[in-house]
N, C-alpha and C positions, 0 to 999 in steps of 0.2 A: 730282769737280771742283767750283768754287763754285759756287754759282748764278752764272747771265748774267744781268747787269743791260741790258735797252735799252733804257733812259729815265732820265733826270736823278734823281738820289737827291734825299731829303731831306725835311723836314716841310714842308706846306707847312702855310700860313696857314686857319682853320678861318673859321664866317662873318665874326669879326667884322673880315677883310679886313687895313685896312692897320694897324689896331691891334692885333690880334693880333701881326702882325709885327712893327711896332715894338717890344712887349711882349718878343716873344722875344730881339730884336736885343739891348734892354734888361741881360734875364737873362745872356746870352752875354758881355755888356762885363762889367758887373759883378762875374760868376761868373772872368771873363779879370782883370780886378785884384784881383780877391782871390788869385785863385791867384799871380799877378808878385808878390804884397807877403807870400806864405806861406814866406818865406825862401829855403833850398834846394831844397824842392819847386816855386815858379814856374817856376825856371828850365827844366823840361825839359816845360812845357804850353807851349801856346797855342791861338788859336781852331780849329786841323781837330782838334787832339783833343776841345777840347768837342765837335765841329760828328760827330766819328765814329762815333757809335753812334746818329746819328739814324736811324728807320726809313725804310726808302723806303717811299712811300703813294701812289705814282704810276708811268703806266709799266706793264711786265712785267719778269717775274723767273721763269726757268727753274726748275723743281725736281723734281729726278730721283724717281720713285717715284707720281708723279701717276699717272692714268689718264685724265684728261680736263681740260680750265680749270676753274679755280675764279676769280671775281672777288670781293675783299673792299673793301665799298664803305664808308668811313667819312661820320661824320657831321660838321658843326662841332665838333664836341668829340674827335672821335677816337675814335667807339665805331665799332667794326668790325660788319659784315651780311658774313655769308660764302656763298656760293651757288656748291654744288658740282652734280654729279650721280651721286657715290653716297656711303656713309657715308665709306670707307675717306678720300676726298680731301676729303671735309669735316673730317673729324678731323683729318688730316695737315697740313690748310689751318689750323685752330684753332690749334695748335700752332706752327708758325712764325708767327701772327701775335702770339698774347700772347708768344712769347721775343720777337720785336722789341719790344714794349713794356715787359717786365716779366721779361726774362732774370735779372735779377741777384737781383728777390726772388724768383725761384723754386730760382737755386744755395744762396742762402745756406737756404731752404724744407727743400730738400733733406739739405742737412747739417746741418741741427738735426735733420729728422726720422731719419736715419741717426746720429747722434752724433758727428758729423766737423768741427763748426764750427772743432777746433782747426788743421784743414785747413789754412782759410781766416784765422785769426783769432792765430792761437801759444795760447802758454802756458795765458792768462787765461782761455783757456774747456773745459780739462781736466776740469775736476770737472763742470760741466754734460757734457760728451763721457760720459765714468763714468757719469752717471747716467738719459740717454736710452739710451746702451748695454743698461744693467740691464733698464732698460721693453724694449729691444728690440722696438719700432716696425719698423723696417727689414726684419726677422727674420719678425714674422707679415704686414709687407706683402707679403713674399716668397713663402710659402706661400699667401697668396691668388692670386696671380697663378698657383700651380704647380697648386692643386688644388682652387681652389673657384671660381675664376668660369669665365663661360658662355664658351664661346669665339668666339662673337659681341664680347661686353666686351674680350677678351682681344685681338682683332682692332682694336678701334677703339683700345685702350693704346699697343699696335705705331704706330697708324697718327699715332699724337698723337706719337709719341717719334722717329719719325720726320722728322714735321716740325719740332719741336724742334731736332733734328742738323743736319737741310738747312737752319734758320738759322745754328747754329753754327760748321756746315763754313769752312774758310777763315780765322777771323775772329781775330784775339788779342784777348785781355780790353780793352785800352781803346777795339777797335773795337763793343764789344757792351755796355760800361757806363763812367760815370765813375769810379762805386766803383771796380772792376776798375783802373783808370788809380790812381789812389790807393793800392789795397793793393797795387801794383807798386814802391811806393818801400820796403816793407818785405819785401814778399815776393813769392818769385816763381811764387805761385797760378796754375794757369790752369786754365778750365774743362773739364771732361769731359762725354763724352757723355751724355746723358739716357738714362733708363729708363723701364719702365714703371714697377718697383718707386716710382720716383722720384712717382711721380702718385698712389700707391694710396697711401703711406706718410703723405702729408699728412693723409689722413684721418684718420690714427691724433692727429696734431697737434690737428686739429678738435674729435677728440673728448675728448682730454684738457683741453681747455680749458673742454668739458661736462660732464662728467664725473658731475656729482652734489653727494654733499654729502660728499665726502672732508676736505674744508676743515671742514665741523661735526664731522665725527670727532673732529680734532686738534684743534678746539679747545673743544669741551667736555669732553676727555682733560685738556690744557693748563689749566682752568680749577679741574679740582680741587685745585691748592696753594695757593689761596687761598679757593674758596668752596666750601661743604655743598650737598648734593645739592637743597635746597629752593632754596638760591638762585643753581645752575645750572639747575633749571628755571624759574624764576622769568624768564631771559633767554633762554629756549625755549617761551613761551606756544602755547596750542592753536590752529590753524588757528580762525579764525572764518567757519564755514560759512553760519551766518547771514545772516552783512552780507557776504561777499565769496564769489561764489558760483563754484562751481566752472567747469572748461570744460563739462563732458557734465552736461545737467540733462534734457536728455529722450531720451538715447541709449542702445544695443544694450553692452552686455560680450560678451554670447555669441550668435552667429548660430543657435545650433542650441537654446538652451533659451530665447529669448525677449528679452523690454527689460524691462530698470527706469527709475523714475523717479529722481533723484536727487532726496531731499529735504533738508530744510536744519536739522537740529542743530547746535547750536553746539559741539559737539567729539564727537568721535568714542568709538564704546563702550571701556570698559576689563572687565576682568576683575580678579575677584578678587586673584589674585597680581599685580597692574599692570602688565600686558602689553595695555597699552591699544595702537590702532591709529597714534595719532597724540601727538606730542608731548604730555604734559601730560594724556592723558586717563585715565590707568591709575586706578581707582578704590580701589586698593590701592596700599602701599609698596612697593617695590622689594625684592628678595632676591638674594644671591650663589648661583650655581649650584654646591656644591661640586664640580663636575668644573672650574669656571673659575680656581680660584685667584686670582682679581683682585676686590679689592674697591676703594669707593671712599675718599677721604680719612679719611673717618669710619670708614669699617667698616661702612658700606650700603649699599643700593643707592638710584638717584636718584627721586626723584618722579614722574619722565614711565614709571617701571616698567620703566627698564630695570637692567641692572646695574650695580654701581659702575665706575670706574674705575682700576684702581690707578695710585698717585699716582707710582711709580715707574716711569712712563712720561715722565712729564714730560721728559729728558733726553731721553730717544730722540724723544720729538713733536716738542719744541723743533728739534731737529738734523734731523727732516725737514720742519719748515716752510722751517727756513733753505735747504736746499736748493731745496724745491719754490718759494719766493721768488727766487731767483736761476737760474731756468730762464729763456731766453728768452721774453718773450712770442707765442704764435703768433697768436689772434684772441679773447683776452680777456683779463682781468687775473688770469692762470694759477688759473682756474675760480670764483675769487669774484665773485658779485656781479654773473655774468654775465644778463643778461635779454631779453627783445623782445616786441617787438608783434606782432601779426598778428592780423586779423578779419578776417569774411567777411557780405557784408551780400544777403539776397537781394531778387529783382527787386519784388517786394511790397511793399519799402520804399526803394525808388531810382524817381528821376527818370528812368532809360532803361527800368524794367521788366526790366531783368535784374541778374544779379548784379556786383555790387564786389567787392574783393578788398584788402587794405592790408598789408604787413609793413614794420615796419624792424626788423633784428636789432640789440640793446646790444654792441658789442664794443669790447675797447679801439681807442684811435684810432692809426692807422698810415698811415706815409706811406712809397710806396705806399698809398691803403686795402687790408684785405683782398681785398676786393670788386671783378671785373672783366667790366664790362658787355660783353655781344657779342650776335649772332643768329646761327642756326646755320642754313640752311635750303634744302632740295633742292628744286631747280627744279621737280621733278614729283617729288612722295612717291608711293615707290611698293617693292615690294620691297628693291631691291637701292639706295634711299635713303630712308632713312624719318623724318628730322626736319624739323622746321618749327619752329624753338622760338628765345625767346630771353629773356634775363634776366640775373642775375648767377652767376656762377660763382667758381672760382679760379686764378687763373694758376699751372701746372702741371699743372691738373685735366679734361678733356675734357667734353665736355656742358654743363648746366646745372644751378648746385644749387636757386636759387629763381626761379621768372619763370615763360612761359605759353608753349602753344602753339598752333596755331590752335584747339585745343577747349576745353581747360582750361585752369585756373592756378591756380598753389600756393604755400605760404608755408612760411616755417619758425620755430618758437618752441621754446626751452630747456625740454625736458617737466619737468627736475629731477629726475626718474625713478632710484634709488641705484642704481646698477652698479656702484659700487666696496666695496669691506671692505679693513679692514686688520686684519691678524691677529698677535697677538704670537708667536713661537713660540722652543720652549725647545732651543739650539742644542750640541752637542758637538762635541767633536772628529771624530765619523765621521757627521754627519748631524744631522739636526732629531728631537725626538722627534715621535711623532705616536700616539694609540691605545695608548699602553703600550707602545711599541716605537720604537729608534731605524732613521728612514729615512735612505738617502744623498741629499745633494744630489744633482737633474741639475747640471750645471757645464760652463760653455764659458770661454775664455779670447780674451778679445779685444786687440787691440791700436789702439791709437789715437795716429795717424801726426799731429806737431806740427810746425807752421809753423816753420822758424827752434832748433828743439830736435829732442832724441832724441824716440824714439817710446817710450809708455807700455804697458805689459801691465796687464790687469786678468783678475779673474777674476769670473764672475758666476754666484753661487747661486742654484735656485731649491729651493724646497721645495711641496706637492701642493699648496699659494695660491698662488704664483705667485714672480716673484722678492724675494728678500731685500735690501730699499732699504737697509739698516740697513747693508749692505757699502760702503756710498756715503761714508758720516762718520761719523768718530769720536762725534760725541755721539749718534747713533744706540744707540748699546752700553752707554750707562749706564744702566743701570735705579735708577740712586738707593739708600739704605739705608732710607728707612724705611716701604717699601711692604710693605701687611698681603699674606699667603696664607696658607689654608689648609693643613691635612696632605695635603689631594689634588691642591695644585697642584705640579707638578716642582718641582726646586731649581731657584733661581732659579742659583746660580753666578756666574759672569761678567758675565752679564744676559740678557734674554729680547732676539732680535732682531725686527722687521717686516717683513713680508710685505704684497702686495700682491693681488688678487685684485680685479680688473678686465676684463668684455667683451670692450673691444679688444684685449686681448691675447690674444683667441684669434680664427685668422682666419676670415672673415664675408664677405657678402655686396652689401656697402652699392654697390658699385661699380654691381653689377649693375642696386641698383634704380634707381640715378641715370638712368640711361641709360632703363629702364621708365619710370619718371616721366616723361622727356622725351618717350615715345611713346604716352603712355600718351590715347586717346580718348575714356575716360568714367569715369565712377565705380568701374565694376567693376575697369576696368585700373586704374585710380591704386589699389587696395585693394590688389588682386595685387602690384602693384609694392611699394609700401610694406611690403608683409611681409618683403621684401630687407632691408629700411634699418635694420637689425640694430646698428649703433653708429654716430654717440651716437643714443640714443633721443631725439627729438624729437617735438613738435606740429606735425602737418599738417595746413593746412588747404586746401582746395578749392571751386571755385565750377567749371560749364561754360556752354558758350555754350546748352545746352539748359534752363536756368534751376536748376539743381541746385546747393547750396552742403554738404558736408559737411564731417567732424572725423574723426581717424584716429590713434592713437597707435601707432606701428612699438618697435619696439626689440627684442631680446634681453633679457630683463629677469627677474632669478634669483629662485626664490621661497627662503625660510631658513626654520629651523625655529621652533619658535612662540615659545621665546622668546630669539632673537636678531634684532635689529630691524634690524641692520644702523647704529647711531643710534652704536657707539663701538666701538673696537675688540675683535677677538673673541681668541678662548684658540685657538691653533692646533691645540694638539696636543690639542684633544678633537673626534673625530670628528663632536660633534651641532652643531655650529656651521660644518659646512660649507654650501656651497650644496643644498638640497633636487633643484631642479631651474627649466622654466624655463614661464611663465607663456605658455600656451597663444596661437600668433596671433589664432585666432580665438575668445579670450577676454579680447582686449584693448580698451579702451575705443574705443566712436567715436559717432559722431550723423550722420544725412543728415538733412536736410530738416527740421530741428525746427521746431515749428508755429510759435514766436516771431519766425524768421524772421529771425536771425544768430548766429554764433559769436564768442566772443570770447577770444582765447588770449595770455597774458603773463605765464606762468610761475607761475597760482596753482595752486592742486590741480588736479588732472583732475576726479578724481570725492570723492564724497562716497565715506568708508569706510563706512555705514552701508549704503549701497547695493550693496558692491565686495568681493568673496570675499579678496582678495588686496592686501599691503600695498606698495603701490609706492613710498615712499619715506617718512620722517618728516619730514622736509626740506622741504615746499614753498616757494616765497617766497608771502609773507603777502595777496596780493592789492588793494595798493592801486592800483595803475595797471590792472589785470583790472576792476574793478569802477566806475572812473571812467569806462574804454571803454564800459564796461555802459552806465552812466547816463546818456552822451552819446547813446548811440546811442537809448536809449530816450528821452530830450530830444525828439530831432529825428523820433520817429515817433507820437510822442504824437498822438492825434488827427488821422489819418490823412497825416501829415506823410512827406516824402519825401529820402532825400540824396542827397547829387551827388556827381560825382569830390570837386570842389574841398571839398565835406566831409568829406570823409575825409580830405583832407590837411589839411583845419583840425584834426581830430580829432586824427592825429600830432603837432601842434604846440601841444597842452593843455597850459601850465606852471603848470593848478591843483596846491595842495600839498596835500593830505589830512592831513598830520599840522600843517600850521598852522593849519585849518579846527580844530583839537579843543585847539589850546593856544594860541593866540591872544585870544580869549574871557578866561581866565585870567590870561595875562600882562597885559590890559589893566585888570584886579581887583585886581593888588598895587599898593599903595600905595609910590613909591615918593619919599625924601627930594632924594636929587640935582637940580640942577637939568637939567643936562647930560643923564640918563640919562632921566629924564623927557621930556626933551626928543626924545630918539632912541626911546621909546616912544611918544609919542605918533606917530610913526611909521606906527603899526600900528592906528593910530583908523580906522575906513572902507576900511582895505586889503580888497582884493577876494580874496588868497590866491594870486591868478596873481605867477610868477616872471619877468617879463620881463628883458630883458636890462638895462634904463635903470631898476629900481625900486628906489629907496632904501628900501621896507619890505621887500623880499624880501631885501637884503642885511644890513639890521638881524635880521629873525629868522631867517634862516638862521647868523647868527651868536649869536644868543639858540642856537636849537637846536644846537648843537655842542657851547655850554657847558652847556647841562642834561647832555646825555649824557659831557661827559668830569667834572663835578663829580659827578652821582650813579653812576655807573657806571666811567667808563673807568677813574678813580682806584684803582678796587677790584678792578679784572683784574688777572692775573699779570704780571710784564714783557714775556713771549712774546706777549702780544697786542695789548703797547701801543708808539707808533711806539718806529722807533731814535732813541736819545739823548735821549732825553724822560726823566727823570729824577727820583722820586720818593722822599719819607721814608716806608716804609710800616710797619705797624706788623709784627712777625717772626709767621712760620706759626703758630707753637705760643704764643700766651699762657700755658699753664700750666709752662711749661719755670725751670729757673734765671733767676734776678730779672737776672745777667749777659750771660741772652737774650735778655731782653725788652724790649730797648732797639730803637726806631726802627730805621731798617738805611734806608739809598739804594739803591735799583735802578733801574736804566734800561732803557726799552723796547731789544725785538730785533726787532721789523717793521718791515716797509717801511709808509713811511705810507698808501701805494693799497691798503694789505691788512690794517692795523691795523681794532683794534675801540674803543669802537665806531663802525660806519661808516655811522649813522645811516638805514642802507637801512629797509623794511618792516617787519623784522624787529621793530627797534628801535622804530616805529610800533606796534605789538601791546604790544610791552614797556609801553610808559610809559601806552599808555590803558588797559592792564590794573590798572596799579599809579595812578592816577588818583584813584580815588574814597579809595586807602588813605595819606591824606594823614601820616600817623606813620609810614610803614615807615622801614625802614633804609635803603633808597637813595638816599634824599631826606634824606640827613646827608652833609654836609660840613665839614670844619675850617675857620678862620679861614686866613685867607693875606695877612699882613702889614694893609693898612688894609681887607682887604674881611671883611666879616663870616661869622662862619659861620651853618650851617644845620641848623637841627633838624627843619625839617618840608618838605611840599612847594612851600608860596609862602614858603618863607625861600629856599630853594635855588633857587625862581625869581625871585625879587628879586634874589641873587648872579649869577644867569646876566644880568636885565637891564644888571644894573654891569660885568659882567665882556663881554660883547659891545659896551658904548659903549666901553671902553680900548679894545680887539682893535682897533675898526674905526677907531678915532680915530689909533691906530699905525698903522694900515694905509692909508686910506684919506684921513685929515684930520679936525681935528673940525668943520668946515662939512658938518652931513649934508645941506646942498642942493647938495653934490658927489658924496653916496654911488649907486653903483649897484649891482646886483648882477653885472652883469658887468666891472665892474671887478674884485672879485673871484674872478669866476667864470668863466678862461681858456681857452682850449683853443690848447693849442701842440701842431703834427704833425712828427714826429720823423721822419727815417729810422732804423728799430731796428737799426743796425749801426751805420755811421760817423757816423751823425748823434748819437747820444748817446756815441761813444768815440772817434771820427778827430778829427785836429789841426783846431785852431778854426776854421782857411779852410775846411776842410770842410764841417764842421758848419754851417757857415753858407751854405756853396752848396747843401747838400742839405735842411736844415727851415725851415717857412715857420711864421707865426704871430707874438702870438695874433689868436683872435678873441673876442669879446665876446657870452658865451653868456645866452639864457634858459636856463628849464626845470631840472633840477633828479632829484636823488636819489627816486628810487620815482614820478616823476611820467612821463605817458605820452609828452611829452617828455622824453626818461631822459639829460638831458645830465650823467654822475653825477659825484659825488664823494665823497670821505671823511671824515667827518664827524670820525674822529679825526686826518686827515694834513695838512687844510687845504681849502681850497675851490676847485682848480684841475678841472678834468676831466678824469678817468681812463675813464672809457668813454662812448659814444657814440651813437647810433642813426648805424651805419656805414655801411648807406645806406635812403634810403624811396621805396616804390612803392606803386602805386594803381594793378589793372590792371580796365578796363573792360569785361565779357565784352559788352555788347551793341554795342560796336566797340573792336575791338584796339587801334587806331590813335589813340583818348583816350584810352588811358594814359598815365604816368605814372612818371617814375623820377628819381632823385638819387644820384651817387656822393659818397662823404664828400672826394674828393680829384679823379682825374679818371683818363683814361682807360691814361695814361703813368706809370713808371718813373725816367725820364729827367727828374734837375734841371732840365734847359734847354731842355723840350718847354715848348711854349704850352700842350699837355694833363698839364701835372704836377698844377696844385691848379685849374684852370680851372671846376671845378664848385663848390669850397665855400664859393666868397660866398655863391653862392645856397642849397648847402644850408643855411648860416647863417642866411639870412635865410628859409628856408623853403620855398621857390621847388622846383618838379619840372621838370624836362626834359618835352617831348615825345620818345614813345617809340613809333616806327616800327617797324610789324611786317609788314605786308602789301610786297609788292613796287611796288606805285604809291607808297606811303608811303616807305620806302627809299630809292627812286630820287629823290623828293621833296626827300630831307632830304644826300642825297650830295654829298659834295664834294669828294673826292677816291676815285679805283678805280685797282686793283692789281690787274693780271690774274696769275696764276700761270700759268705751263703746264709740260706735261709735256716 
């Protein structure tokens, strides 16, 4: 039966009283005429169906399945404190309360992570359906629930999905969301019951979104049809260990053989045949392995030492960017460019004497945020209820992924760590070859049920890598004519298809260790725990209330053989290019207590390889925001100096630039004739380098920097990596071909501009201070383009970028640059990712809010990012930021990117992100005087 409601439904008004209220009444009118003026669709709303999916937050509500009350006590903002007394009804309690706030992003969650959006959605989103299919998510979420977690986990699953349903029960879609009121006019969707599977599968989402450097695969594959193996590496420079230091500098790899130091070379060793450890360092030239049959454009192997790529991939790369582009976004900008902060500062160097704690994760921006604040906590912890914890988590997800408990608290940062390979392999009619022998496909046939249409059958291959994406699209299967092979590669035939070979797709443990984490009472248990946390591999980091702060890298993580790096695609059907096996737990990176006295993690290397048996990825991100944290931190302890909460949260909100600190200087050397552009140069006389949101110098050189990189660089990529419809003369592949060849040719970008190159990240930072002092190279040439001059060196090409960013900004912005700021160009608009970027325009307009007017900036520890080739808007985010206090719970510290609700027409839909805009943290109640403190509303459940 439904739940029994005995008390008046509805939201109520949070502290700020009658303004809040008004606010809401506001939203309701509004949202009420836009819908009357949406033509056909008005006529069948009005205000009880906006008014019907609000949560009840007052009062009791029966719920069949309990064992004893739970009260969920919210704050002014609508973040819930749950307090049960044992796990089973605190789970069960979690559950119904995030689907009353966050029901519909966790249907729609659901059927991306199962492949069923067309469920929900028709036609349009089939070939995404096909292609999460293939990955089959849903598949190894399944088998984790049947045969590898604890039955404790499996226990608190039930008890989450439980109370999921016991919201459900009863309700039709537009008593449970707008959206749902909405896709009623086309379709007649209704929701189904929750699972576990449903909760465990998003993980797989998560981690695909981390994944690695699958994205450098494809597109240093992608890069050889236009440039030679020097000058692919050339935009692959070496980690600089040097000047941007790793996470682990005085920590353990192996418990049982001792500690190293990590020390600081500025690239890592190579060997002879150049199978160096890290991009760029191999001290030899690269060689084709004759078992690989793949070479690269040239017919060598690349600089960085590994092997070429054959160039007749490029059809097949191409055709899986384009797919892996047109995937829903889950919580990044589908695995590029994703990054975070997190450090951990101990009591040595703080104003309380104990430890601090900081994270904000980079994800793309989503409305909903990803991110769903709660407390989870039993009255008396004690066997039969063992949590006290609270933080952010995910709506669908039980527990906590990052926040504290009353002992510790932990953080989470993108290790970069490679888990993924893609594998070419050579396909027949009865099977894949492999070993000199043709094997059969495994093969299932799925069907995928569409909104409004027939239903689709597909079939999906795998081969001993995993499944074949290449079944997905037609441009997957060209393998091109004029790619080199050997006598020992197969016949290429048809073409060679892709394979995938990724972690997550074998099921794991991670579920388990979440839950560990959240109980976990010191050091030793957070180790134990994290050895779970098996995908994606992440940066943990730790402080407790006993003054201990450490560093932990978890993951499942493969080791290859020595010379497959994992850096581009491999030969499938030779047996030495599979996975070896899998990098020992307790020979994986960590530090406790290192003598300096903090940790600092944001996606640079871990360790130094000179120090590190084992190669965990070639990939890292370059270290400019890791090493600012450093220097901050080290700023403020200089001579016995001490930080505060509220320093850390200054620290978060750093929009120094690192790469305009190093071409600023220079730009301010060239000589230039304009008056106009001169003018908007001098700009950048006295600039301090910080990116505020009101600085007209951060928006002149962030506009200078876009055009360096798309004059010297972006120009000479393939079309695959330059935006869609961007449109260039370039000159044809083969110079040496017929004079009838050799004529110019048009091509036009195929990326999305959030994902195009280049996207002026880090990366790109390493690039141009590497190429710096070599003022004559070739990248530093550009053609003429109508009145602007061309460039033979590197301050020719930066006098073009000065002229070429005063038009941009002068179109854009005005040419009064005592109106320019950088957050005029530098927006953040939050979308709901369903109706809000494809439902009729009254929609869209009820469900996304924005912009706002950002600081901070691309690789800066404020990571408000954007894409350096797609334009200047913001595409990912520090999604939300905390500062937790170990030497009292209750000064901490938190911010969601959006607020606590789901619901367009809650007061708690964006209610937190002026402030996160402006910088601002919430107070964050942990203890039960504090809770009770901060409540304003209680919902008693009972059984």
């Amino acid at each position: 039966m439904p739940p029994n409601t005995t008390a008046s439904t509805g939201q109520q008004p949070g502290k700020s009283g009658r303004k809040k209220g008004r606010k809401a009444r506001l939203v309701v009118f509004v949202l009420v005429l836009a819908l009357i003026g949406g033509v056909a669709y008005g006529a069948y709303w009005s205000v009880s169906t906006v008014r019907a999916s609000l949560p009840q937050t007052k009062g009791s509500i029966t719920l069949e399945g309990l064992s004893g009350t739970v009260d969920v006590k919210r704050d002014g903002y609508g973040i819930p404190q749950i307090y049960a007394s044992s796990d089973e009804d605190l789970f069960m309690a979690q559950g119904y309360v995030q689907a009353q706030d966050r029901f519909y992003e966790m249907d729609v969650r659901r059927h991306m992570t199962s492949g069923r959006l067309s469920e929900m959605f028709g036609e349009s989103q089939v070939e995404t359906d096909e292609f999460l299919r293939t990955l089959g998510w849903d598949r190894v979420a399944k088998e984790e629930y049947e045969k590898k977690l604890s039955p404790a986990t499996k226990k608190y699953l039930d008890a989450y999905a439980k109370g999921v349903n016991a919201y459900l029960e009863g309700k039709d879609g537009a008593d449970v969301s707008l959206e749902y009121a909405a896709l009623g006019f086309t379709n007649d969707y209704k929701p189904g019951a929750w699972t576990p599977v449903d909760s465990l599968a998003w993980l797989k989402a998560m981690a695909w979104d981390l994944r690695g450097n699958m994205q450098d695969e494809i597109d240093r594959a992608l890069m050889t049809s236009r440039l030679g193996p020097e000058q692919i590496a050339d935009l692959y420079p070496a980690y600089p260990y040097s000047r941007n230091k790793p996470v682990v500098q005085e920590g353990q790899y192996n418990e049982l053989t001792g500690t190293y130091e990590s020390g600081g070379g500025e690239s890592g060793s190579g060997t002879g045949d150049g199978t160096g450890t890290d991009p760029g360092t191999g001290t030899g030239t690269g060689t084709v392995d004759p078992g690989t049959g793949v070479e690269g454009a040239s017919g060598s192997g690349t600089a960085d030492g590994t092997a070429g790529t054959a160039s007749g991939l490029e059809g097949q790369l191409a055709g899986l960017q384009q797919v892996l582009q047109d995937l829903p976004t889950a919580v990044g900008v589908n695995g590029d460019g994703i990054g975070s902060n997190s450090w951990v500062v101990s009591g040595e160097h703080t104003i309380t004497g104990e430890p601090l704690l900081a994270n904000d994760p980079h994800l793309s921006p989503a409305l909903p945020s990803v991110w769903y604040q709660m407390g989870l906590h039993c009255r008396s912890v004690s066997a039969t209820c063992q949590y006290d914890v609270s933080g952010y988590t995910f709506a669908g997800l039980p527990g906590v992924i990052i926040g504290h408990n009353a002992d510790i608290a932990w953080g989470l940062t993108n290790s970069g760590v490679d888990v993924t390979d893609l594998y070419l392999e050579k396909i027949t009619g009865e099977g894949y070859q492999y070993g000199g022998k043709v094997v059969p496909f495994t093969s299932r046939e799925e069907t995928i049920k569409v909104a409004g249409g027939a239903s689709r059958k597909i079939v999906v291959r795998e081969t001993n890598n995993g499944p074949l994406l290449s079944d997905r699209s037609k441009d997957l299967v060209r393998t091109g004519k004029k790619a080199t092979v050997d006598s020992a590669a197969p016949d290429r035939g048809d073409g060679y298809g892709v394979s995938l070979r990724w972690t997550a797709l074998d099921a794991g443990r991670t579920m388990d260790s979440v839950f560990a984490i959240n109980r976990a009472k010191d050091w030793g248990d957070f180790r134990e725990a994290a050895t779970l946390f098996e995908v994606p591999s992440q940066n943990l980091v730790y402080a407790d209330t006993e003054g201990h702060i450490g560093y932990t890298l978890p993951g499942r993580i493969p080791t290859r053989a020595k010379d497959h790096d994992g850096s581009i695609p491999a030969p499938g059907w030779n047996p030495r290019y599979e996975w070896t096996g899998w990098i020992e737990q307790d020979e994986l990176p960590y530090e406790f207590d290192p003598d300096r006295g903090y940790i600092v993690t944001a996606n640079q290397a871990v360790v130094d390889p000179d120090a590190y048996p084992y190669t965990l990825t070639t990939d890292w991100g370059y270290g400019a925001r890791s090493q600012r944290i450093n220097d901050l931190i080290q700023s403020k302890i200089k001579d016995g100096g001490k930080i505060s909460t509220d320093d850390m949260r200054q620290m978060q909100l750093d929009n120094s630039s690192a790469i305009a600190k190093l071409l600023v200087p220079e730009l301010l050397k060239v000589d230039v004739d304009d008056p106009d552009v001169r003018e908007a140069q001098k700009l950048l006389e006295g600039w301090d380098y910080t990116q505020a949101a009101d600085s007209a110098a951060a928006a002149y050189f962030n506009s200078v920097w876009r055009n360096i990189l798309k004059l010297g660089f972006g120009h000479k990529l393939p079309k695959e990596l330059r935006v869609k419809g961007q449109c260039l003369w370039v000159d044809p592949v083969d110079p040496t071909g017929p004079a009838e060849e050799r004529v110019k040719v048009r091509e036009c970008g195929l990326r999305e501009a959030d994902q195009a190159q280049p996207d002026g990240g880090d990366r790109w930072f390493e690039v141009v201070r590497t190429l710096m002092e070599d003022k004559d190279s070739d990248w530093w040439t550009t053609p003429k383009s109508g009145t602007r001059p061309a460039a033979d060196n590197r301050d020719e090409l930066f006098e073009r970028a000065l002229i070429d960013a005063r038009w941009e900004l002068t179109a854009k912005l005005g040419k009064d640059i005592d109106t320019w700021s950088w957050g005029r160009l530098h927006r953040l608009f939050l979308k709901n990712q369903t109706l809000g970027t494809a439902g009729p325009g009254f929609v869209q307009y009820a469900l996304n809010r924005g912009p706002w007017k950002l600081g901070g900036g691309e690789a800066t520890v404020n990571a408000t990012g954007w894409n350096a080739a797609g334009g200047y808007g913001v595409v990912w985010v520090p999604s939300m930021r905390m500062v937790v206090n170990l030497g009292d719970l209750d000064k901490s510290r938190w911010i969601n990117l959006t607020g606590a609700s789901g619901h367009a027409y809650s007061a708690h839909y964006v209610d937190q992100t002026d402030k996160w805009a402006d910088g601002e943290l919430l107070e964050w109640a942990h203890s039960e005087k504090a809770v009770e403190k901060s409540t304003e509303d209680t919902l008693l459940l009972k059984p």
